[in-house]
C-alpha positions as CSV (number, residue, x, y, z in Angstrom):
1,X,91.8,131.9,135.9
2,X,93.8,135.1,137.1
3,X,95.7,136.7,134.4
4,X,98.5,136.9,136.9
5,X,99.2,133.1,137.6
6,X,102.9,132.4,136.8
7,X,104.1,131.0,134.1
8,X,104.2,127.1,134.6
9,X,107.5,125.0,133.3
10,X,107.6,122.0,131.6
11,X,111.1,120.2,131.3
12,X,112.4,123.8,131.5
13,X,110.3,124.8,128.6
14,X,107.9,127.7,129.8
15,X,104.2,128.1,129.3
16,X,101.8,131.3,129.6
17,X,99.0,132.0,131.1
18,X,95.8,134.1,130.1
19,X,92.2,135.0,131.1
20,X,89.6,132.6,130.5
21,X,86.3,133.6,129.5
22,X,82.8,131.6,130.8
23,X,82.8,129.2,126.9
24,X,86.7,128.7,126.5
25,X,89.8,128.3,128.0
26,X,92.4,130.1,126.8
27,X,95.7,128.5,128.7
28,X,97.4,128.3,126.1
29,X,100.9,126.1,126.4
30,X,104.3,127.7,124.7
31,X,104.8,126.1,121.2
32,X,108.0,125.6,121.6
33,X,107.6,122.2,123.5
34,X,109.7,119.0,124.1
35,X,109.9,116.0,121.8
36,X,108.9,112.6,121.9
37,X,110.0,109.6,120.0
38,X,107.5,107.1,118.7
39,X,106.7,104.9,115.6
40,X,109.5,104.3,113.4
41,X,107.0,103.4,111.1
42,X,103.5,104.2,109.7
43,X,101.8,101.2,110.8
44,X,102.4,101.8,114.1
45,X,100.1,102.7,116.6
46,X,99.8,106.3,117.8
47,X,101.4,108.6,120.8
48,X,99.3,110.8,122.2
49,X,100.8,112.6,125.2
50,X,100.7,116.4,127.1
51,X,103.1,119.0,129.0
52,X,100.3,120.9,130.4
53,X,99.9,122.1,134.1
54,X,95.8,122.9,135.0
55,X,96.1,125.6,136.6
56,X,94.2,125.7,140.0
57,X,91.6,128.1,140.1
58,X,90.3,127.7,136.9
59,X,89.9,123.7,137.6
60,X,88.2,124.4,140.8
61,X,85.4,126.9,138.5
62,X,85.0,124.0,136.4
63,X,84.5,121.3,138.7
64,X,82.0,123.0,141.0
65,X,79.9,123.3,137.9
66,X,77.5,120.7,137.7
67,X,78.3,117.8,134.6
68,X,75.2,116.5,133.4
69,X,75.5,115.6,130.2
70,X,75.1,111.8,130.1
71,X,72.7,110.7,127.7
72,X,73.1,107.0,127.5
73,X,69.3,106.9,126.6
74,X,68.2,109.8,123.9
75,X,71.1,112.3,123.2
76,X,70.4,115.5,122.1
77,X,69.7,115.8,118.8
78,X,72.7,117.0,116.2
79,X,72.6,120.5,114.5
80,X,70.5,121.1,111.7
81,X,72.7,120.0,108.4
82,X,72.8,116.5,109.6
83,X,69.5,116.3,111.6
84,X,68.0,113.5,109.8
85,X,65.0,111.7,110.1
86,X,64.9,108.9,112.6
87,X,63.6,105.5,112.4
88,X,62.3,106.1,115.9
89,X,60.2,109.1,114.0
90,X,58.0,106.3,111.9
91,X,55.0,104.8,113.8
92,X,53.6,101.9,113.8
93,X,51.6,102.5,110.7
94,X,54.5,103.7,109.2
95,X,56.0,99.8,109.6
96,X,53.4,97.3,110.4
97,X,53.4,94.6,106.9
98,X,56.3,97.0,105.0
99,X,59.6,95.6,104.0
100,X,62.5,97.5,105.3
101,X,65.8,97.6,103.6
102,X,68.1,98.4,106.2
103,X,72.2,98.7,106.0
104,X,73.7,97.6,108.4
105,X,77.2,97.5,109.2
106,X,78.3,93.7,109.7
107,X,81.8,93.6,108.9
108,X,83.1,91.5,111.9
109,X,86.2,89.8,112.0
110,X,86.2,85.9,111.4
111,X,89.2,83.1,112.1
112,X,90.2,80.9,109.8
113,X,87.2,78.5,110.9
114,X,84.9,81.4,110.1
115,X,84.0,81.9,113.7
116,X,83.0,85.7,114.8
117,X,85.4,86.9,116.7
118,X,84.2,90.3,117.6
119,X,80.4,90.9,117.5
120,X,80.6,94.3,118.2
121,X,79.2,95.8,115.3
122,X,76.7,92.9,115.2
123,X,75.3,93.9,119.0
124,X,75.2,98.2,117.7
125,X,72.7,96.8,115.0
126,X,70.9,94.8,116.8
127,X,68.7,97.8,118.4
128,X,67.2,99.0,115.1
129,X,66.2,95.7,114.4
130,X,64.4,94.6,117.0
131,X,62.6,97.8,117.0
132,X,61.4,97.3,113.3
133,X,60.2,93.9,114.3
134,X,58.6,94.5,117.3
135,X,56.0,97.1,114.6
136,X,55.9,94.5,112.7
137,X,57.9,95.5,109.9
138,X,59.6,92.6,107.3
139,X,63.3,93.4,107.4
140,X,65.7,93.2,104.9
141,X,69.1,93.2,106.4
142,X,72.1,94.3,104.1
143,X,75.6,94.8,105.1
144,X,79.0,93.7,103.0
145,X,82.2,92.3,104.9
146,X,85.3,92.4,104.0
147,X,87.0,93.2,100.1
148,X,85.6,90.8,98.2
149,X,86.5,90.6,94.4
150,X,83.3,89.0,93.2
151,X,81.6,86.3,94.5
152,X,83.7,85.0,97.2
153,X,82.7,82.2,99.5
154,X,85.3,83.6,102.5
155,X,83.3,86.6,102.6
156,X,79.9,85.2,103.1
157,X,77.3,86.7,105.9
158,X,76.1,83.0,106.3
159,X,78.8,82.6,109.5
160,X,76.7,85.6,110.5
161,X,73.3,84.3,110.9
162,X,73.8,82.3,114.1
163,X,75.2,85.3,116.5
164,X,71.9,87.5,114.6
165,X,69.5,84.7,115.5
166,X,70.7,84.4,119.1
167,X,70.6,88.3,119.6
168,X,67.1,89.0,118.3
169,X,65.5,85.9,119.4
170,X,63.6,84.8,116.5
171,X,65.4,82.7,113.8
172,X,66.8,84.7,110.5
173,X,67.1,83.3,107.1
174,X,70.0,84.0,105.2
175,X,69.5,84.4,101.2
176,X,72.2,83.3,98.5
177,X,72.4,86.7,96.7
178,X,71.1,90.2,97.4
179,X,69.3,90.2,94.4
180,X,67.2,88.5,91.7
181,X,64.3,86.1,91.7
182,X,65.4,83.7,94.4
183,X,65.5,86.9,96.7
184,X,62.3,88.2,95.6
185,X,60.6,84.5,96.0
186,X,62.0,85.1,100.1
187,X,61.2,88.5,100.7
188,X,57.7,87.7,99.4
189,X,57.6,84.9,101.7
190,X,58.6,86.4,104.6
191,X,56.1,87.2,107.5
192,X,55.9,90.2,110.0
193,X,58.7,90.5,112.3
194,X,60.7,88.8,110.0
195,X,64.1,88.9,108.9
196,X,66.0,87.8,106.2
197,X,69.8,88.7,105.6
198,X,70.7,89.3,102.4
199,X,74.3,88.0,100.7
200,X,77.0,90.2,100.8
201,X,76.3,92.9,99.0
202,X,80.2,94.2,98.0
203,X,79.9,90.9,95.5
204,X,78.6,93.3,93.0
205,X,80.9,95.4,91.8
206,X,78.4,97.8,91.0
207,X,77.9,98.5,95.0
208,X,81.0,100.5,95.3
209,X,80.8,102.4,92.0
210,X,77.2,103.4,93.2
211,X,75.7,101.7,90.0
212,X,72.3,103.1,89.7
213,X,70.2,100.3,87.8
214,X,72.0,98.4,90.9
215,X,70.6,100.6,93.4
216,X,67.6,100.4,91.5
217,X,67.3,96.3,91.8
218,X,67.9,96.6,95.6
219,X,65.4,99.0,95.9
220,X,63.1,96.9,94.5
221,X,62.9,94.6,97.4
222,X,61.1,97.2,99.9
223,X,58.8,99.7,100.2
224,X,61.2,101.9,102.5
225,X,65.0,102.0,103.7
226,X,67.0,102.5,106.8
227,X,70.7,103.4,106.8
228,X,72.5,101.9,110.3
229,X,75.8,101.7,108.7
230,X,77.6,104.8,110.3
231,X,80.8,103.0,109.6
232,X,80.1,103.0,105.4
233,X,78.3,106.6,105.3
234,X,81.3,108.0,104.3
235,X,81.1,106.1,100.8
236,X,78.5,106.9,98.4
237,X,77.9,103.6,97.6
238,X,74.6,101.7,95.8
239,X,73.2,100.3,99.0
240,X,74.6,103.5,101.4
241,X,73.5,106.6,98.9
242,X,71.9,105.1,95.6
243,X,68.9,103.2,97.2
244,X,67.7,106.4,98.5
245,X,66.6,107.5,95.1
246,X,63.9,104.7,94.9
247,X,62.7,104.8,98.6
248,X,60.9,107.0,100.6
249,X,61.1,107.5,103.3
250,X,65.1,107.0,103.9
251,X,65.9,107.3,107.4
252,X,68.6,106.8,109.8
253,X,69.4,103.7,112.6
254,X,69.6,104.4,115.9
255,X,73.1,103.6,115.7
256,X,73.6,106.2,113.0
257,X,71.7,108.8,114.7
258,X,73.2,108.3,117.6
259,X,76.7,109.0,116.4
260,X,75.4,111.9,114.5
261,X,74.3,113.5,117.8
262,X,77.6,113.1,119.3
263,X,80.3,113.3,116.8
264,X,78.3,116.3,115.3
265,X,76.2,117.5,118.5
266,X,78.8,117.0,121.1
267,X,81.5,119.1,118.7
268,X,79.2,121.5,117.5
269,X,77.9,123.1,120.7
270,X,79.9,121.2,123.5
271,X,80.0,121.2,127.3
272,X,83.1,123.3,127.9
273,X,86.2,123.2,128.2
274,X,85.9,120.8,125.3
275,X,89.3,118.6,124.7
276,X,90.0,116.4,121.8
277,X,93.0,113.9,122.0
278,X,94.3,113.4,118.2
279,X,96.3,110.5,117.0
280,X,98.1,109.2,114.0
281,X,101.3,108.4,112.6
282,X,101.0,111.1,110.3
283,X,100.4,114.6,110.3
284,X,98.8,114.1,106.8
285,X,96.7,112.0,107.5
286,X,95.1,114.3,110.4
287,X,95.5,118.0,108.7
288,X,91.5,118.1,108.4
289,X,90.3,117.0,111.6
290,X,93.8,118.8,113.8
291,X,92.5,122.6,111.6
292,X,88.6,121.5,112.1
293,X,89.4,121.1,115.7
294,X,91.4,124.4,116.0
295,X,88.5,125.9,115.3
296,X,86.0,124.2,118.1
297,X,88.4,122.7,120.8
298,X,89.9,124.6,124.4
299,X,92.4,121.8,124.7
300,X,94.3,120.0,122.0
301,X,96.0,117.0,122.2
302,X,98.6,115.7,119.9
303,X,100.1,112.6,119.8
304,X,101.2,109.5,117.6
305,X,103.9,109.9,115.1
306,X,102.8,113.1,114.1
307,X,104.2,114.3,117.1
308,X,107.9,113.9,116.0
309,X,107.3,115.9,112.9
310,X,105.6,119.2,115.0
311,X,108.9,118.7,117.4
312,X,111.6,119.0,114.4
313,X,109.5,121.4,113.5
314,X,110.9,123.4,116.5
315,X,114.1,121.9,116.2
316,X,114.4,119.1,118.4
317,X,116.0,115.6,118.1
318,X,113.7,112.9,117.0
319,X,115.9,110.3,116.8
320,X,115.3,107.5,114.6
321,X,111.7,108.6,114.6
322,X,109.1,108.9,111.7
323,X,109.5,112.6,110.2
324,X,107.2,113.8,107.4
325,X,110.2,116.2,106.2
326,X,107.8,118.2,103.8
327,X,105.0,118.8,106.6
328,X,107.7,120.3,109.1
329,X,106.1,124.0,107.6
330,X,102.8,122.7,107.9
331,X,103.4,121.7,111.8
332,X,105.0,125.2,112.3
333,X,101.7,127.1,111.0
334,X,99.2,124.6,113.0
335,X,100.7,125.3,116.0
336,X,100.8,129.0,115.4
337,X,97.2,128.7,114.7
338,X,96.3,127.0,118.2
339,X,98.6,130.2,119.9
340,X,96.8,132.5,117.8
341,X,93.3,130.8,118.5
342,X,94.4,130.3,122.5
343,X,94.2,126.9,122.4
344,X,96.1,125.0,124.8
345,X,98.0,122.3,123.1
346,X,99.3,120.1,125.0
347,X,102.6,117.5,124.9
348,X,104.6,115.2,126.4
349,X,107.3,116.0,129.4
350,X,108.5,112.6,129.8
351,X,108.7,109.4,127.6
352,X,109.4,105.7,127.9
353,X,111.9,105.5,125.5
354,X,112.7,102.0,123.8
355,X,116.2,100.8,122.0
356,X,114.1,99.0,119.3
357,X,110.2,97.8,118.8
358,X,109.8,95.2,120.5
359,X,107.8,93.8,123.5
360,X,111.1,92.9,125.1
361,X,113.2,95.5,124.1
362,X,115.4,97.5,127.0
363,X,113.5,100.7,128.1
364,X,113.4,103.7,130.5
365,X,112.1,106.6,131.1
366,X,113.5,110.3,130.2
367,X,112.8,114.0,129.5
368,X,111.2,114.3,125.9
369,X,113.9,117.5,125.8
370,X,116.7,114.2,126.7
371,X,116.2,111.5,123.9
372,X,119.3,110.0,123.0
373,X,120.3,108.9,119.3
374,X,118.9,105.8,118.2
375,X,116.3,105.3,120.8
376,X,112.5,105.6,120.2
377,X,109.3,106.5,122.8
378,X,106.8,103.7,122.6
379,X,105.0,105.4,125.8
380,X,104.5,108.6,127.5
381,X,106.2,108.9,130.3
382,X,105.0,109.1,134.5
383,X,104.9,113.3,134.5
384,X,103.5,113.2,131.3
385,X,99.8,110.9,132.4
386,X,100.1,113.1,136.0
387,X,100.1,116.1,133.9
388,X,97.7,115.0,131.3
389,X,95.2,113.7,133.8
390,X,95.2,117.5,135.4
391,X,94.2,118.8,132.1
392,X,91.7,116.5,131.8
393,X,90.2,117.4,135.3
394,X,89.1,120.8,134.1
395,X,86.7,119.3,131.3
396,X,83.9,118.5,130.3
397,X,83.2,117.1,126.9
398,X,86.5,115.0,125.6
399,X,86.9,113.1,122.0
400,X,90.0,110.9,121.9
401,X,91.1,109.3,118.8
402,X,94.3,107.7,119.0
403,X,96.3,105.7,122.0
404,X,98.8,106.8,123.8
405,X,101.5,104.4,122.9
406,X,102.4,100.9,121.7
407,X,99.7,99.5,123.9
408,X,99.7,95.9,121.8
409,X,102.9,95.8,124.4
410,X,102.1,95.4,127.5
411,X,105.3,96.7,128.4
412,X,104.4,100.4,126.7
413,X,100.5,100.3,127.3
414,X,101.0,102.1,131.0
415,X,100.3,105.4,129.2
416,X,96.7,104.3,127.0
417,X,95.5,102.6,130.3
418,X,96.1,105.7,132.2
419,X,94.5,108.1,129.5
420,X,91.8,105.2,129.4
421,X,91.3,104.9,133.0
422,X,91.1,108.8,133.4
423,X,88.2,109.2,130.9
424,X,86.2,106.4,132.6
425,X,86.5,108.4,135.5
426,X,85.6,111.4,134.2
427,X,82.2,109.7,132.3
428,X,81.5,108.6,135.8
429,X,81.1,112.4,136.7
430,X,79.1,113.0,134.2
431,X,81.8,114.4,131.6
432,X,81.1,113.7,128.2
433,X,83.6,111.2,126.6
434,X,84.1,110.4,123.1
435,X,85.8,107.6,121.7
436,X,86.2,108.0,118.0
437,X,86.8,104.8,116.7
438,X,90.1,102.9,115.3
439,X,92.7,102.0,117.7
440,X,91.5,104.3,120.5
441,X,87.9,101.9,120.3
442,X,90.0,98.8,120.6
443,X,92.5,100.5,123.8
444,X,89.2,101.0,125.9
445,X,87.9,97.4,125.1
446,X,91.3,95.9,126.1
447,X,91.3,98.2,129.9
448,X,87.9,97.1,130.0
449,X,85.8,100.3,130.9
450,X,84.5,100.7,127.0
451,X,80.9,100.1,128.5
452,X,81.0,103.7,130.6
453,X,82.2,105.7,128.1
454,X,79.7,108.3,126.8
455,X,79.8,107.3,123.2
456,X,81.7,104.3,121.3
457,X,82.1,105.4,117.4
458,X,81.7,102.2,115.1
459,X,83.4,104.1,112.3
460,X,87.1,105.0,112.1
461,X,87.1,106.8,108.5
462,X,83.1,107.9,108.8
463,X,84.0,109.7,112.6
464,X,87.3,111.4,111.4
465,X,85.7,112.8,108.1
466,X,82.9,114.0,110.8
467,X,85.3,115.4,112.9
468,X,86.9,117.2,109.9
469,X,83.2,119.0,109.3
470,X,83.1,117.2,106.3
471,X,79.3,115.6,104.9
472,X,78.6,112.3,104.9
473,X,77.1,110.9,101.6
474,X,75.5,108.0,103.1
475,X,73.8,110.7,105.6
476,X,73.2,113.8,103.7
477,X,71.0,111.4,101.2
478,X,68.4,110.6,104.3
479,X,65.2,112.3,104.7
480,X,65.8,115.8,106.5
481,X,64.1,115.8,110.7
482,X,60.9,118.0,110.9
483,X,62.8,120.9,113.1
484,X,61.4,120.8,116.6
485,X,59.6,123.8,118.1
């Protein structure tokens, strides 16, 4: 990018422009940006939005440069402090007549009639199992669902055993506990390629408070352990960090490895320009991964809530919008930081603005410099997805966690589609696209173009500690990978 490009305007609110060097854009957006309106209160989904013109020349240098890096099939591997062992490392040998404890995460919504009503996290384990089997290894499937408080019959992985039966083809048999003699009796009894599912395993309180005699007893049932439950590795819990103690080797899923290689691979030593899209009704909630990704990012989105508190920051209206009055300093110094870092942080130009929450309430659309009292933005605005979609163009590894409006409203989802739509897009060409799980996971399912996207994270807490650079119990437990030549 010439140094000399002009200065670019957003809603009258100017933005610089800088050299770029060959690993990271340094367009870096004025910080003192308009405002947006959004989520009067914390439950509410997030706003992510931009004011950000691409400048030309520097998107044409980007898009002549070949995007390759797909890897649907074997990703490259993550760095070193969470290259773990794979399952896809053991042999045959390895597996052939051994039981194999593996945790799974099976925590899938039910109705009232106990029906499944999204398999999701059923079909991501499904991989590792059938590749167990098929070496003939006896599997042990463990997994807990829901918050049960002892041994509750609502929260039993028995309404589970059809959809697993159906996906692997061969029929599984569902024990009563996840430990004692009745489970021994089954595990004995089953055959090669078999698999049993164990009862919830959260119906000992000892799972969560990482009881050792308790990680001890379900160790006891196999002769090695595989850890598939990305979503739980955050917790270092009996069956997710304890178990490892007593078994050898510990290894990780597919499913697990493969978000290790992109929430950790992808970040560490990404295809640039590298944007992230952040999220959130509160800036709190985000401080670790919005710093972490200060530190890694060329782009920076911001949106949700948060938003409204980095705006009074700068001393804009936010209406009746949710404020986080004692992070307004803290919003003042992380936007310094990005400046100082040249990071190009990007926000909205436009909103939809709303006169209440509600799918029906009166709307329109307005300069995020022009909110009027009492109104809220449940959208970004038509400028605002032009502009962000531009930004987009000039990358090539993305992370999005967080939609960009209300998008439970059809009325205000025109903004999450659009964001959504773009990064399908951009896969297409070969751009690496991260979705990072939580609401942003469920806004790709609902456009329907969740099944071109690079990488789909299972976990929501598990990918944001990642994203903050913080370790993983559940993961740094596993055996370590031999280091390639």
């Amino acid at each position: 990018m010439a140094s000399s490009a002009a200065p670019r305007t957003l809603c009258g609110i100017p933005t610089s422009t800088s050299s770029a060097s060959s690993t990271r854009a340094t367009t870096t957006a004025s910080l003192s940006l308009p405002s947006t309106r959004f989520l009067p209160r914390t439950s509410l989904r997030g706003l992510s939005s931009v004011g950000f013109g691409s400048d030309p020349t520097f998107s044409h240098h980007v898009a002549t440069k070949l995007r390759s890096f797909k890897s649907y099939g074997k990703p490259v591997r993550g760095v070193a402090s969470m290259a773990k062992k794979s399952v896809g490392d053991l042999t045959e040998a390895d597996l052939k007549g051994k039981k194999v404890f593996v945790r799974a995460d099976l925590n899938v919504p039910l109705d009232e009639n106990q029906n499944i009503t999204d398999d999701t996290r059923i079909r991501a384990a499904i991989p590792t199992i059938k590749h167990l089997i098929s070496k003939g290894a006896k599997v042990l499937l463990s997994s807990h669902l829901g918050r049960p408080k002892g041994v509750t019959p609502k929260y039993s992985l028995a309404p589970l055993v059809p959809r697993l039966t159906e996906l692997l083809g061969i029929q599984v048999v569902k024990a009563d506990d996840c430990i004692g003699p009745e489970v021994e009796k089954l595990v004995a009894s089953l055959p090669e390629g078999g698999v049993l599912l164990l009862e919830n395993v959260r119906f000992y309180k000892e799972e969560e408070k990482n009881d050792p005699e308790f990680a001890k007893k379900l160790a006891s049932l196999a002769d090695l352990y595989v850890n598939d439950a990305f979503g739980t590795a955050h917790r270092a819990h009996a069956s997710t960090e304890g178990v490892t103690k007593f078994l050898k080797p510990s290894v990780a899923g597919f499913l697990l490895q493969k978000e290790l290689d992109y929430l950790v691979g992808a970040v560490s030593s990404p295809k640039r320009p590298f944007a992230a899209i952040v999220g959130g009704s509160k800036v709190s909630s985000k401080i670790g991964v919005i710093e972490s990704l200060l530190e890694k990012c060329d782009i920076l989105l911001l949106g949700g809530g948060m938003i409204f508190t980095f705006y009074k920051a700068q001393g804009l209206s936010v209406g009746s919008s949710l404020v986080e009055e004692d992070k307004l300093d803290l919003a003042t110094s992380l936007l310094a930081k990005a400046k100082a870092k040249g990071v190009s942080l990007l926000l909205p130009s436009d909103v939809v603005i709303a006169d209440k929450f509600a799918p029906d309430a009166e709307s329109k659309v307005v300069p995020s410099t022009s909110i009027p009292d009492g109104w809220m933005g449940l959208d970004i605005g038509p400028d605002s997805v032009k502009t962000f979609n531009e930004a987009l163009e000039t990358t090539q590894t993305v992370i999005w966690n967080g939609p960009m409006g209300v998008f439970e409203f059809d009325k205000f989802a025109v903004g999450t589609e659009a964001v959504a739509k773009k990064l399908a897009d951009l896969s297409g060409k070969g751009v690496t696209t991260i979705i990072g799980g939580g609401d942003s996971v469920a806004a790709v399912e609902k456009v329907g173009v969740a099944n071109v996207m690079s990488h789909i994270s299972t976990g929501g807490g598990a990918s944001l500690e990642l994203l903050e650079g913080k370790e993983l119990p559940g993961v740094i437990a596993l055996d370590e990978a031999l280091v390639a030549a």
